[in-house]
PDB file of N, H, CA, C and O in Angstrom:
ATOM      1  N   UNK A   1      -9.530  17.611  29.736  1.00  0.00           N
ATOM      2  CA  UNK A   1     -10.706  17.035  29.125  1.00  0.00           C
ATOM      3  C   UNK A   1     -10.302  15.779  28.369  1.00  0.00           C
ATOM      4  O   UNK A   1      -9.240  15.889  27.755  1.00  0.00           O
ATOM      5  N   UNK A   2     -10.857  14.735  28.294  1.00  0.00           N
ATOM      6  H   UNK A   2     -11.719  14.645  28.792  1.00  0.00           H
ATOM      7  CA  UNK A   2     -10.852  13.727  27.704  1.00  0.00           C
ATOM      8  C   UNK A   2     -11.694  13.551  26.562  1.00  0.00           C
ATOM      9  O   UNK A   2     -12.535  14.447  26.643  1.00  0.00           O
ATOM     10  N   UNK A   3     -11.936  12.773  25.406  1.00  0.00           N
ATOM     11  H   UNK A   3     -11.253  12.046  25.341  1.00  0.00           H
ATOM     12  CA  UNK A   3     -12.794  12.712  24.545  1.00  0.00           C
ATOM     13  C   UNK A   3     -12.844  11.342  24.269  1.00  0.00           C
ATOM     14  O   UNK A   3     -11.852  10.864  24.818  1.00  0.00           O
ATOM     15  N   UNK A   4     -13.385  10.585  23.788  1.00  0.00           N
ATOM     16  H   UNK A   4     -14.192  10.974  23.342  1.00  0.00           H
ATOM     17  CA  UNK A   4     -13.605   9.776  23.828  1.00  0.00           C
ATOM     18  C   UNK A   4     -14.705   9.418  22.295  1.00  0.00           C
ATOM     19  O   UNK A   4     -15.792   9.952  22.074  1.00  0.00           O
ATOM     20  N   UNK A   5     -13.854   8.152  21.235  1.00  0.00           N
ATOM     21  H   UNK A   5     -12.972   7.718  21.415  1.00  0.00           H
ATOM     22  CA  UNK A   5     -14.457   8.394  20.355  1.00  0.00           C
ATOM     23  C   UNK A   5     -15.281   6.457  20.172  1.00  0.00           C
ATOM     24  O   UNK A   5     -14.719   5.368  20.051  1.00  0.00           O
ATOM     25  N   UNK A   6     -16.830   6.847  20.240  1.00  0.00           N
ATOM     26  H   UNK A   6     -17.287   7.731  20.339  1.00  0.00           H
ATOM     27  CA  UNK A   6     -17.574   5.817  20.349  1.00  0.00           C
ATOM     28  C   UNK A   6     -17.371   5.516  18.693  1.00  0.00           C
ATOM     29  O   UNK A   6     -17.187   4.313  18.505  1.00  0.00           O
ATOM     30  N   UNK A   7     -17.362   6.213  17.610  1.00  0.00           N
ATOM     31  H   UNK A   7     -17.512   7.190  17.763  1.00  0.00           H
ATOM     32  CA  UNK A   7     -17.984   6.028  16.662  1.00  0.00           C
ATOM     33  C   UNK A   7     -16.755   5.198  15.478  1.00  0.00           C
ATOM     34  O   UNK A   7     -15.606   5.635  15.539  1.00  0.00           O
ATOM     35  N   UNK A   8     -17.000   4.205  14.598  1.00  0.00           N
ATOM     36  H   UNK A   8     -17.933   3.849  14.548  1.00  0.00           H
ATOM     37  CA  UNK A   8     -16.220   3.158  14.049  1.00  0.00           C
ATOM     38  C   UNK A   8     -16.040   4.350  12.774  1.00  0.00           C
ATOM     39  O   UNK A   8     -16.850   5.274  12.698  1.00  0.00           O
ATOM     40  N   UNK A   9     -15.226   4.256  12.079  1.00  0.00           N
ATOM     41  H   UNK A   9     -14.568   3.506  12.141  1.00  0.00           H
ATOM     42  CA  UNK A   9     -14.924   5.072  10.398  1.00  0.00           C
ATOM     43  C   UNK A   9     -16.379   4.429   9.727  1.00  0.00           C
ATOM     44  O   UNK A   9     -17.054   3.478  10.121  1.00  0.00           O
ATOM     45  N   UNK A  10     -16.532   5.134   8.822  1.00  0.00           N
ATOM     46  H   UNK A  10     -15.984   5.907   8.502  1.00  0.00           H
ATOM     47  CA  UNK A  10     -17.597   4.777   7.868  1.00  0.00           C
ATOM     48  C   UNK A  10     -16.969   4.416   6.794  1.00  0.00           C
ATOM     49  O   UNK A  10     -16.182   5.231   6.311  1.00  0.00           O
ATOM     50  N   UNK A  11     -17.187   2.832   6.003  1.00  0.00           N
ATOM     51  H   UNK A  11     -17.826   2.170   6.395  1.00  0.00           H
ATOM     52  CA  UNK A  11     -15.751   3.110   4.844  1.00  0.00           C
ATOM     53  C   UNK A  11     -16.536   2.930   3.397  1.00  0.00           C
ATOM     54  O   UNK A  11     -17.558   2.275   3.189  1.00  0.00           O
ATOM     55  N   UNK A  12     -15.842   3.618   2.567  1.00  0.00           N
ATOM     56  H   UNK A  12     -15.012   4.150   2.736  1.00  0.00           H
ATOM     57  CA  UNK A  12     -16.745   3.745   1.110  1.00  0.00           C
ATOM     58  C   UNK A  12     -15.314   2.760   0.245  1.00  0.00           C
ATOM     59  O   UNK A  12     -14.114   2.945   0.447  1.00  0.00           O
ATOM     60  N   UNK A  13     -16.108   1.449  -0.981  1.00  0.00           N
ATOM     61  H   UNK A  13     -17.083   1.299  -1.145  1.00  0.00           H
ATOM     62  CA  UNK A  13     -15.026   1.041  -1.533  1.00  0.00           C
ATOM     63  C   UNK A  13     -15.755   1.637  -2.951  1.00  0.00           C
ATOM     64  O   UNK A  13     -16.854   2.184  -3.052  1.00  0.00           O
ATOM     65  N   UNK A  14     -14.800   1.350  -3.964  1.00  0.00           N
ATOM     66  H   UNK A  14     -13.908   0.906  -3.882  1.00  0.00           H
ATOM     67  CA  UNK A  14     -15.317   0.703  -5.123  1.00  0.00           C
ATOM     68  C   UNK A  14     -14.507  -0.225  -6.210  1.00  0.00           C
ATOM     69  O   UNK A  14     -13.276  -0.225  -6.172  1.00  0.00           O
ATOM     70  N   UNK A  15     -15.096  -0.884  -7.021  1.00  0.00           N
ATOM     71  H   UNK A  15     -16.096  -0.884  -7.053  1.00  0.00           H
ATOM     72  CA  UNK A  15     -14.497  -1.769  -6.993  1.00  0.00           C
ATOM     73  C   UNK A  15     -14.057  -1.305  -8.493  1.00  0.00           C
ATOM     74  O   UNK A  15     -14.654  -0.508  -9.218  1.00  0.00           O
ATOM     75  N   UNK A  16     -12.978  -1.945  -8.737  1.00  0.00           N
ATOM     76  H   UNK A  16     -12.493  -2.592  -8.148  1.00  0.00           H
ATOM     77  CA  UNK A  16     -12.153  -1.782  -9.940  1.00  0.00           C
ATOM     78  C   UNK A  16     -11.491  -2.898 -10.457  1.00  0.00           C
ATOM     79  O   UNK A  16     -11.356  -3.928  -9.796  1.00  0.00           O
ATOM     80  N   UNK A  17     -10.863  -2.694 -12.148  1.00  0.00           N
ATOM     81  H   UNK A  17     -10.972  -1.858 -12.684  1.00  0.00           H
ATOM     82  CA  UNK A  17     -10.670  -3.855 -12.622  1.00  0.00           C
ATOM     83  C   UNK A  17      -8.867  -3.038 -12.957  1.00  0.00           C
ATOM     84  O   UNK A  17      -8.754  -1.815 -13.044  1.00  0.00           O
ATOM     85  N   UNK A  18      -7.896  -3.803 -13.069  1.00  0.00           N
ATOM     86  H   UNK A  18      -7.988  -4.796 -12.998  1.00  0.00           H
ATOM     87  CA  UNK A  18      -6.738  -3.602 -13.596  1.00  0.00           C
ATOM     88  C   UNK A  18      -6.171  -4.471 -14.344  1.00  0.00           C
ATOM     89  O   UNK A  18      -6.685  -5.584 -14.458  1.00  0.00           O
ATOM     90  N   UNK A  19      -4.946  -4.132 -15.037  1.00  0.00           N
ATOM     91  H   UNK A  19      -4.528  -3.228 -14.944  1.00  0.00           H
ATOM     92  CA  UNK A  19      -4.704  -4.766 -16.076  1.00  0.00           C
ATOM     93  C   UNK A  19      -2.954  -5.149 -15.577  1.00  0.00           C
ATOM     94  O   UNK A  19      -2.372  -4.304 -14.897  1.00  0.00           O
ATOM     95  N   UNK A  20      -2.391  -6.145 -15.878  1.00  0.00           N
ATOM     96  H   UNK A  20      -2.864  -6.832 -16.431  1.00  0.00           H
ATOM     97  CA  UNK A  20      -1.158  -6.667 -15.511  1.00  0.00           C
ATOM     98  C   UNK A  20      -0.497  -6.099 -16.705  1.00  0.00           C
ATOM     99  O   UNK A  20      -0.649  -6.280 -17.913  1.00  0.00           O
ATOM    100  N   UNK A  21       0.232  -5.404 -16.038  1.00  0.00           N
ATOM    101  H   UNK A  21       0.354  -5.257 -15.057  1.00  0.00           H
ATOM    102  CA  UNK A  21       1.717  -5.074 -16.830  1.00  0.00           C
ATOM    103  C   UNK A  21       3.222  -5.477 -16.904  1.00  0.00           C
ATOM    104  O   UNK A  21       4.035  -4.971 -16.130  1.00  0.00           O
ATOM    105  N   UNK A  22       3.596  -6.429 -17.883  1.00  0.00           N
ATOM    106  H   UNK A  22       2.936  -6.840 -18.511  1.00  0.00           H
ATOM    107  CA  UNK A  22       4.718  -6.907 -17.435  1.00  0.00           C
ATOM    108  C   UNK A  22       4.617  -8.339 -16.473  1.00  0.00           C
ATOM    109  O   UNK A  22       5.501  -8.981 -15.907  1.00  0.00           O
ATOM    110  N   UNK A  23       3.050  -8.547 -16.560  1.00  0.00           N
ATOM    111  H   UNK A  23       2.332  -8.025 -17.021  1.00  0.00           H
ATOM    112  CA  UNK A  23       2.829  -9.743 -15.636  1.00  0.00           C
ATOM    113  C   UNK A  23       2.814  -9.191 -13.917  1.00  0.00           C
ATOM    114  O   UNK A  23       2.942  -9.881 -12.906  1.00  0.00           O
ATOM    115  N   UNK A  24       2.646  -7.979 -14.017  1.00  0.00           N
ATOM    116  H   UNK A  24       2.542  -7.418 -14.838  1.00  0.00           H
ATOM    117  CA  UNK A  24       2.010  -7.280 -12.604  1.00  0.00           C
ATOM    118  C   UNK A  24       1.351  -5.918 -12.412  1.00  0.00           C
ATOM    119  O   UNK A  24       1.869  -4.899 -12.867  1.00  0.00           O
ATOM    120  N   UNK A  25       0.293  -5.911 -11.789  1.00  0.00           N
ATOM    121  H   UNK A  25      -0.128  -6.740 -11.420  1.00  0.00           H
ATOM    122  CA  UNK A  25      -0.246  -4.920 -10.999  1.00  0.00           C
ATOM    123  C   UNK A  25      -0.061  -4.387  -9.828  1.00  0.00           C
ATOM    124  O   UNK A  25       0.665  -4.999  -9.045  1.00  0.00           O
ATOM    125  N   UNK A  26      -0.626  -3.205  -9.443  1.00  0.00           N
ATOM    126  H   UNK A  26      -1.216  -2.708 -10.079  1.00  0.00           H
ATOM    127  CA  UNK A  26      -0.110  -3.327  -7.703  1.00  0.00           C
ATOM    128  C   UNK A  26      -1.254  -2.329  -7.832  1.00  0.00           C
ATOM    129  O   UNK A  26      -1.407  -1.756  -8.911  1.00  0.00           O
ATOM    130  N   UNK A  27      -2.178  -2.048  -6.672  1.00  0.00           N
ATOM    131  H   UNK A  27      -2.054  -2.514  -5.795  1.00  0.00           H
ATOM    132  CA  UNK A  27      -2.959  -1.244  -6.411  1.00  0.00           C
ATOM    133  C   UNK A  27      -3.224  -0.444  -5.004  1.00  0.00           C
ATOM    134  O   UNK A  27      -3.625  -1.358  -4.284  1.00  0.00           O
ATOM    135  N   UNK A  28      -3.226   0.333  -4.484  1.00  0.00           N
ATOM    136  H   UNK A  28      -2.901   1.075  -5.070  1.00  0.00           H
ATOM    137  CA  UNK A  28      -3.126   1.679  -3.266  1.00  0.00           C
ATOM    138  C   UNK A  28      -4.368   1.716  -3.188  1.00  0.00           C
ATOM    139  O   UNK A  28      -5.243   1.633  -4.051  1.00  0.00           O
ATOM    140  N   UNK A  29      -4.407   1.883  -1.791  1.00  0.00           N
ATOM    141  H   UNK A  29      -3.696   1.950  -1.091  1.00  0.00           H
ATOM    142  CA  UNK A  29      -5.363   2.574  -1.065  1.00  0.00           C
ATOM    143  C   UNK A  29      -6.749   3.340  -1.906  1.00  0.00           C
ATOM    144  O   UNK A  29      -7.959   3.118  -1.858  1.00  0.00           O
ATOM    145  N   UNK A  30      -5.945   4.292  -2.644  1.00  0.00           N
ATOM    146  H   UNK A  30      -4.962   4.472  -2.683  1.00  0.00           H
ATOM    147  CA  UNK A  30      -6.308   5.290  -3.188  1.00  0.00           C
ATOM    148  C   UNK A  30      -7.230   4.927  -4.234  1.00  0.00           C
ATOM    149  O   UNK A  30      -8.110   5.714  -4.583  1.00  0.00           O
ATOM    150  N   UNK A  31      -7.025   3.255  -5.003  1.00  0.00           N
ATOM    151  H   UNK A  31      -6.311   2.616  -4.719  1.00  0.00           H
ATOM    152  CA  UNK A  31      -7.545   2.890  -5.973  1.00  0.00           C
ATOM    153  C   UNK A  31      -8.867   2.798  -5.641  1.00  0.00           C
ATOM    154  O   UNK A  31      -9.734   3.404  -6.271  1.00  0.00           O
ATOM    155  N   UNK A  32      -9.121   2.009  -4.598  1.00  0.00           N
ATOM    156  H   UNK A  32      -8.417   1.517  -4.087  1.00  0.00           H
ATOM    157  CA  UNK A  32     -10.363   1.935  -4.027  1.00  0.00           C
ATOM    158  C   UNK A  32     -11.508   2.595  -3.098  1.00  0.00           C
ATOM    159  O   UNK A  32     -12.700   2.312  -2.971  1.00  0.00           O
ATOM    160  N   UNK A  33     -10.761   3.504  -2.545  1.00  0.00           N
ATOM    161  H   UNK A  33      -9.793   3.734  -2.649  1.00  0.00           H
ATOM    162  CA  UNK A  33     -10.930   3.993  -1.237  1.00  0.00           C
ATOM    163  C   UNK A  33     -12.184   5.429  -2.033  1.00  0.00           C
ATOM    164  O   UNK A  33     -11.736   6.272  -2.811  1.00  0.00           O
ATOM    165  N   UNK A  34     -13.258   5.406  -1.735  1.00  0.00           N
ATOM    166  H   UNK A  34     -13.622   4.722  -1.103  1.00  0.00           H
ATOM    167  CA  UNK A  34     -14.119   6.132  -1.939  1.00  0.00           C
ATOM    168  C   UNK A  34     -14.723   7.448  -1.231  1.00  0.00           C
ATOM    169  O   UNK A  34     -15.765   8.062  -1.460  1.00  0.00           O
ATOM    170  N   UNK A  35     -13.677   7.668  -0.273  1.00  0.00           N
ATOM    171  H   UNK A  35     -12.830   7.170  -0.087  1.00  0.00           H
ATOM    172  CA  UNK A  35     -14.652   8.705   0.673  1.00  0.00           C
ATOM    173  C   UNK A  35     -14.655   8.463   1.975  1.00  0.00           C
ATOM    174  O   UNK A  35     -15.300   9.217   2.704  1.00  0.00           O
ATOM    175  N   UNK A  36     -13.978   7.431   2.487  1.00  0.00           N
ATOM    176  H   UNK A  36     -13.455   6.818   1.895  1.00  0.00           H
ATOM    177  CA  UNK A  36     -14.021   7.017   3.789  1.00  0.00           C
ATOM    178  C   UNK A  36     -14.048   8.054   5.345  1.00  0.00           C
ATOM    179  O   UNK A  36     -13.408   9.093   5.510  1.00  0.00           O
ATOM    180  N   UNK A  37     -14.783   7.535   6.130  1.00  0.00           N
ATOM    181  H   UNK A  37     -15.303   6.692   5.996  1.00  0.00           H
ATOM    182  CA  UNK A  37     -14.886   8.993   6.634  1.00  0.00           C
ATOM    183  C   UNK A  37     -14.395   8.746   8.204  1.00  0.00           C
ATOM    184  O   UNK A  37     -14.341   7.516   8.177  1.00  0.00           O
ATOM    185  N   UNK A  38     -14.136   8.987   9.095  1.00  0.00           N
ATOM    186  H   UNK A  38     -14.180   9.986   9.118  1.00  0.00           H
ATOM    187  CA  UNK A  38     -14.175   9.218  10.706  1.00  0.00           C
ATOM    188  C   UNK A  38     -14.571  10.538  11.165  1.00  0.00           C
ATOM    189  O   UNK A  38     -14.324  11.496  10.431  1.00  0.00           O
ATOM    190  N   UNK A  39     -15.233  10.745  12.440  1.00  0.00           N
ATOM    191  H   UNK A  39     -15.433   9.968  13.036  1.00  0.00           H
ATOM    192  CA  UNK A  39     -15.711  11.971  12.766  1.00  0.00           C
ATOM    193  C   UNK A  39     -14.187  12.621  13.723  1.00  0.00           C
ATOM    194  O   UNK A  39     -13.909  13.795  13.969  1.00  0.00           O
ATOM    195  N   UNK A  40     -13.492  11.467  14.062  1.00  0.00           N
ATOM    196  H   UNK A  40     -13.718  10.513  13.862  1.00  0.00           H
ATOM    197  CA  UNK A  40     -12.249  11.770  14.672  1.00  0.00           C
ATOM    198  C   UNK A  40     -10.908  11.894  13.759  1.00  0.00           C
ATOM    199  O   UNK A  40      -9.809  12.085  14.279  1.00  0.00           O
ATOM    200  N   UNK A  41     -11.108  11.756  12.213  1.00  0.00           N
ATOM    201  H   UNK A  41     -12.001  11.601  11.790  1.00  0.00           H
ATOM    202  CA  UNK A  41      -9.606  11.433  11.537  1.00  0.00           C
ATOM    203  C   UNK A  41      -9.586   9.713  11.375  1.00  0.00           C
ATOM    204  O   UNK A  41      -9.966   8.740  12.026  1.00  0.00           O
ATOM    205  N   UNK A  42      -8.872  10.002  10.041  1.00  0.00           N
ATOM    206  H   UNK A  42      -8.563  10.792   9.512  1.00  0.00           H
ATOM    207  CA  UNK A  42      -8.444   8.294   9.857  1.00  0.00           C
ATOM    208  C   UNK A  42      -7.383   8.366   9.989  1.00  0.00           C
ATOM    209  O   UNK A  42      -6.788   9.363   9.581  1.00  0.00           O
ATOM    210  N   UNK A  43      -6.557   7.064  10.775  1.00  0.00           N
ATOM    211  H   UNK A  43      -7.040   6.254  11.107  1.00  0.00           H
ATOM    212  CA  UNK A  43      -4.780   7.120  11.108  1.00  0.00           C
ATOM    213  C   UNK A  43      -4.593   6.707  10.292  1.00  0.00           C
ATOM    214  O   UNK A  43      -4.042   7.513   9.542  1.00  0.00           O
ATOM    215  N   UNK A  44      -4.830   5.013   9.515  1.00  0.00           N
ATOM    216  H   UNK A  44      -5.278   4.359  10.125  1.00  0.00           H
ATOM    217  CA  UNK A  44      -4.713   4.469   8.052  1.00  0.00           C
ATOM    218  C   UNK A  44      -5.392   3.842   7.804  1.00  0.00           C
ATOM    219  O   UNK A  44      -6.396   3.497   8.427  1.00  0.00           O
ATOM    220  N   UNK A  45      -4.883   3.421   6.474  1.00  0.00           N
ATOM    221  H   UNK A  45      -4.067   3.701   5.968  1.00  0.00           H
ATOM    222  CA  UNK A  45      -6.090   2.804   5.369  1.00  0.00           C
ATOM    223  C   UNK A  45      -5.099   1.734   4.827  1.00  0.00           C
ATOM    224  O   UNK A  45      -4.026   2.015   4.293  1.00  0.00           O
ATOM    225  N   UNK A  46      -5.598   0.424   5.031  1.00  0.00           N
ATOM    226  H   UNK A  46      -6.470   0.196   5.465  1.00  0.00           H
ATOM    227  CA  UNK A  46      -4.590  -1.294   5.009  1.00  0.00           C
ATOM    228  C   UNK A  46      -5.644  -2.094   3.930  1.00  0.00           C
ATOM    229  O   UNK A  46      -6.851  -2.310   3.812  1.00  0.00           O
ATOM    230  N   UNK A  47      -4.546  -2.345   3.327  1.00  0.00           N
ATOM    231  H   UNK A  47      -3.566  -2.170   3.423  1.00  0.00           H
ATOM    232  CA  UNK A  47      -5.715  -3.409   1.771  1.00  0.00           C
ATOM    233  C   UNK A  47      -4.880  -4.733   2.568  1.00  0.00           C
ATOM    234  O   UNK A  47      -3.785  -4.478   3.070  1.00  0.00           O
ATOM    235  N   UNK A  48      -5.328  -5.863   2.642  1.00  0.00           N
ATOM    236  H   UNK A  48      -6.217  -6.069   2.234  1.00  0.00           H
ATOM    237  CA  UNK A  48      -4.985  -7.226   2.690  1.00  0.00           C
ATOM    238  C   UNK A  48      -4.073  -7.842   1.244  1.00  0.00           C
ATOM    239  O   UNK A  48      -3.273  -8.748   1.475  1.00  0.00           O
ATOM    240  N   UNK A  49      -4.178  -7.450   0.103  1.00  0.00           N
ATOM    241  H   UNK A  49      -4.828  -6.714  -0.085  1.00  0.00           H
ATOM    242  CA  UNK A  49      -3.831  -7.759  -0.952  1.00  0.00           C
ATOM    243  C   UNK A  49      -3.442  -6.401  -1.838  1.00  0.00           C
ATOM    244  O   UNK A  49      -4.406  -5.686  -2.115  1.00  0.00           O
ATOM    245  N   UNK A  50      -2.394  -6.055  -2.218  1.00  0.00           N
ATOM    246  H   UNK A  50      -1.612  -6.635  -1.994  1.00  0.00           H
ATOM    247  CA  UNK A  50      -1.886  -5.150  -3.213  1.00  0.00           C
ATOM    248  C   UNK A  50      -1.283  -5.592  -4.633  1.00  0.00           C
ATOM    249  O   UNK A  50      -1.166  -4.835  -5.597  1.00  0.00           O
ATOM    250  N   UNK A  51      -0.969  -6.761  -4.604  1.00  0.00           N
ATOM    251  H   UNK A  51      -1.064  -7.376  -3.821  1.00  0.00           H
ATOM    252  CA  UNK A  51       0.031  -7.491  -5.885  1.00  0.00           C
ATOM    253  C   UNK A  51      -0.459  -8.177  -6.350  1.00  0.00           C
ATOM    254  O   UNK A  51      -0.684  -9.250  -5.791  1.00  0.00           O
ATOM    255  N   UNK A  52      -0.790  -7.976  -7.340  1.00  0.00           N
ATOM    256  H   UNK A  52      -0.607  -7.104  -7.795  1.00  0.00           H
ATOM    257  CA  UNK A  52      -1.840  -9.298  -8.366  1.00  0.00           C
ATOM    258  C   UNK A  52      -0.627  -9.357  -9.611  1.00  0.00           C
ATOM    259  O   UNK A  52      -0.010  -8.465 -10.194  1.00  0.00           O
ATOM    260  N   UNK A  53      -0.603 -11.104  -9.728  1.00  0.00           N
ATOM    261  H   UNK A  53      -1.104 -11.828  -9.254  1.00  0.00           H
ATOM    262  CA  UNK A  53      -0.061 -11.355 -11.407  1.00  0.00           C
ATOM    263  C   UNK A  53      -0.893 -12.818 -12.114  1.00  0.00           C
ATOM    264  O   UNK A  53      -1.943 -13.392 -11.824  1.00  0.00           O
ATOM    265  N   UNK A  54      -0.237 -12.962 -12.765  1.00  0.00           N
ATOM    266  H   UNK A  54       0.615 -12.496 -13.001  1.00  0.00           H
ATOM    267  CA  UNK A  54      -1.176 -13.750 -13.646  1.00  0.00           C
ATOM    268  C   UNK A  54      -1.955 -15.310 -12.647  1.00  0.00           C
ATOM    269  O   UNK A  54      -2.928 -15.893 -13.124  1.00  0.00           O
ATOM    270  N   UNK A  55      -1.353 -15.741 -11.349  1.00  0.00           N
ATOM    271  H   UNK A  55      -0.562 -15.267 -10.961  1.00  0.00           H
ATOM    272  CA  UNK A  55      -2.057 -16.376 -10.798  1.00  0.00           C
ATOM    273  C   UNK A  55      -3.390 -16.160 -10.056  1.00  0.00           C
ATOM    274  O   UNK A  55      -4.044 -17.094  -9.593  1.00  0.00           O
ATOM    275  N   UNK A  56      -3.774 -14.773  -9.970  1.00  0.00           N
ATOM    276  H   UNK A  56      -3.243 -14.014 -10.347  1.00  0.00           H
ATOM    277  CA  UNK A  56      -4.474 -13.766  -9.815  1.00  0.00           C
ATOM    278  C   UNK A  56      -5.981 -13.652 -10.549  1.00  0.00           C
ATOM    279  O   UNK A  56      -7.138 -13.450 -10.178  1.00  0.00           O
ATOM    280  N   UNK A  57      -5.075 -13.973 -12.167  1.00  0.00           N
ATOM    281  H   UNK A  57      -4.135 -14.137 -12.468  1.00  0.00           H
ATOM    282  CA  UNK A  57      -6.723 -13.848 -13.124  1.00  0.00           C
ATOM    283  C   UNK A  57      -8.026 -13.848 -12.705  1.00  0.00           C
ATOM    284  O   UNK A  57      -8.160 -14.795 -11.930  1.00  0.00           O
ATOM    285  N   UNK A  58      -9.129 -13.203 -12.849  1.00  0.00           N
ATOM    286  H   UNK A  58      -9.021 -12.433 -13.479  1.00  0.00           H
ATOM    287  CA  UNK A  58      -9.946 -13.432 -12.667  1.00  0.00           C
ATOM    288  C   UNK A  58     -10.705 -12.312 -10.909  1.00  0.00           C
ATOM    289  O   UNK A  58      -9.952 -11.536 -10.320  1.00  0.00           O
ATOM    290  N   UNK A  59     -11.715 -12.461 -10.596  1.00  0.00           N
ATOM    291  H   UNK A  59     -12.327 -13.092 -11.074  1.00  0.00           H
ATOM    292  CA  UNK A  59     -12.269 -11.859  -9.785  1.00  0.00           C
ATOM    293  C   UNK A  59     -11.748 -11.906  -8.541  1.00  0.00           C
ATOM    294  O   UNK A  59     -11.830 -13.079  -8.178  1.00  0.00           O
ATOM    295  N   UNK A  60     -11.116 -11.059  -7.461  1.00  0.00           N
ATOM    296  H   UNK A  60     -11.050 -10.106  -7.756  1.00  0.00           H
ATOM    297  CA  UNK A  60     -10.441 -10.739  -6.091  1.00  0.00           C
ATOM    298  C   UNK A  60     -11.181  -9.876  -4.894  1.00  0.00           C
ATOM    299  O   UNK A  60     -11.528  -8.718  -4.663  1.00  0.00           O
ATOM    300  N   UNK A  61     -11.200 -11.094  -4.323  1.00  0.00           N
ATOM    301  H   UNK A  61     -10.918 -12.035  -4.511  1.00  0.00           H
ATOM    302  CA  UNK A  61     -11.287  -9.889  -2.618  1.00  0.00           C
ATOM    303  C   UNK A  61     -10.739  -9.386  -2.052  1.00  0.00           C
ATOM    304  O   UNK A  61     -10.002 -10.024  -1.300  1.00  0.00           O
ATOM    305  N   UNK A  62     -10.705  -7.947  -2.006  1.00  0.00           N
ATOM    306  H   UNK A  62     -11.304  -7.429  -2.616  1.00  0.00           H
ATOM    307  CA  UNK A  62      -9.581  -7.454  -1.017  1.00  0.00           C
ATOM    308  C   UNK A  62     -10.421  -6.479  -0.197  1.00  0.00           C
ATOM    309  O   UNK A  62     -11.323  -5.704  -0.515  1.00  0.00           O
ATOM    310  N   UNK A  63      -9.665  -6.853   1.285  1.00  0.00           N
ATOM    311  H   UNK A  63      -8.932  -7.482   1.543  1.00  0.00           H
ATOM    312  CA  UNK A  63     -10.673  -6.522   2.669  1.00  0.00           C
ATOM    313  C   UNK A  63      -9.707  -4.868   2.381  1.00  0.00           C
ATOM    314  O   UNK A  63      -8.640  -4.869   1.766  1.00  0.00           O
ATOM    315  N   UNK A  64     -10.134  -3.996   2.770  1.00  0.00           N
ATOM    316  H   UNK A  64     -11.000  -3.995   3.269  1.00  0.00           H
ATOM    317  CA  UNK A  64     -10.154  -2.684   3.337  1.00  0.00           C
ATOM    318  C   UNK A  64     -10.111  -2.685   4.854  1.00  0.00           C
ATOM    319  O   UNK A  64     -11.002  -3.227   5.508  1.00  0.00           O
ATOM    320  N   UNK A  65      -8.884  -1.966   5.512  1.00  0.00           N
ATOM    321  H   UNK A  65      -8.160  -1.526   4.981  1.00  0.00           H
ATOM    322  CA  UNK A  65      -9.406  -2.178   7.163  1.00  0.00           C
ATOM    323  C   UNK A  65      -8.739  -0.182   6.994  1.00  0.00           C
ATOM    324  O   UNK A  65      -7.834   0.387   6.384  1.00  0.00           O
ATOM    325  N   UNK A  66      -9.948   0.256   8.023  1.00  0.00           N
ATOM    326  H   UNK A  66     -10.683  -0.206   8.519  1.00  0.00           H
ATOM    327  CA  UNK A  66     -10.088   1.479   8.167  1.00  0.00           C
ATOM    328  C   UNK A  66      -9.522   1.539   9.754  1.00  0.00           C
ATOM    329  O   UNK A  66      -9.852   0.648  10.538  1.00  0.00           O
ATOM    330  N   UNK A  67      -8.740   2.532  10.131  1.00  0.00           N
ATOM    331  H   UNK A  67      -8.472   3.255   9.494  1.00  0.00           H
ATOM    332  CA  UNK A  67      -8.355   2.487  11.478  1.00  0.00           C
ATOM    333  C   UNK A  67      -8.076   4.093  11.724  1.00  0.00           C
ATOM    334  O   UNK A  67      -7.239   4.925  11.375  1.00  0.00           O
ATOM    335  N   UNK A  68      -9.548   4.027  12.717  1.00  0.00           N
ATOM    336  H   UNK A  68     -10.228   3.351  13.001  1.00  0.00           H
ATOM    337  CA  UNK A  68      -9.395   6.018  13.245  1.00  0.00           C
ATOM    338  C   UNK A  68      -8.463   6.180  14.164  1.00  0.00           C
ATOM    339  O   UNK A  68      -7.714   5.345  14.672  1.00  0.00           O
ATOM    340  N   UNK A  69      -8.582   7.522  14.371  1.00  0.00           N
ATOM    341  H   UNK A  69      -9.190   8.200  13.958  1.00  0.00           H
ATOM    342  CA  UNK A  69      -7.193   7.869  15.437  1.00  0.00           C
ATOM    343  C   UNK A  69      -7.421   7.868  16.861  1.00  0.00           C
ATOM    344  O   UNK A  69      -6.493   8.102  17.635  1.00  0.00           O
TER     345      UNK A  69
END
């Protein structure tokens, strides 16, 4: 039998603020990651940006890429 999965992850963020320690942060998956779902399993969970320091200040986008199995 084969299966075959049509359906994309559903991804939940939220957004958060951190504070530099030492002149750095670093933030996981985990910081943001709200619930994310696949009906097949998620293989991983990839932030574009993890390391913020003081060139950083101020408001950041960081993409979330969800990848099912």
């Amino acid at each position: 039998m084969i299966v075959i999965d049509q359906q994309s992850p559903e991804l939940a963020c939220v957004n958060i603020n951190v504070t530099l320690e030492n002149g750095l942060a670093v933030i996981t998956e985990d910081d943001i990651d709200n619930g994310s779902y696949d009906n097949c399993g998620i293989e991983s969970i990839e932030l574009s940006h993890v390391e913020f320091t003081e060139d950083d200040l101020g408001s950041n986008t960081v993409i979330m890429t969800v990848t099912d199995v």
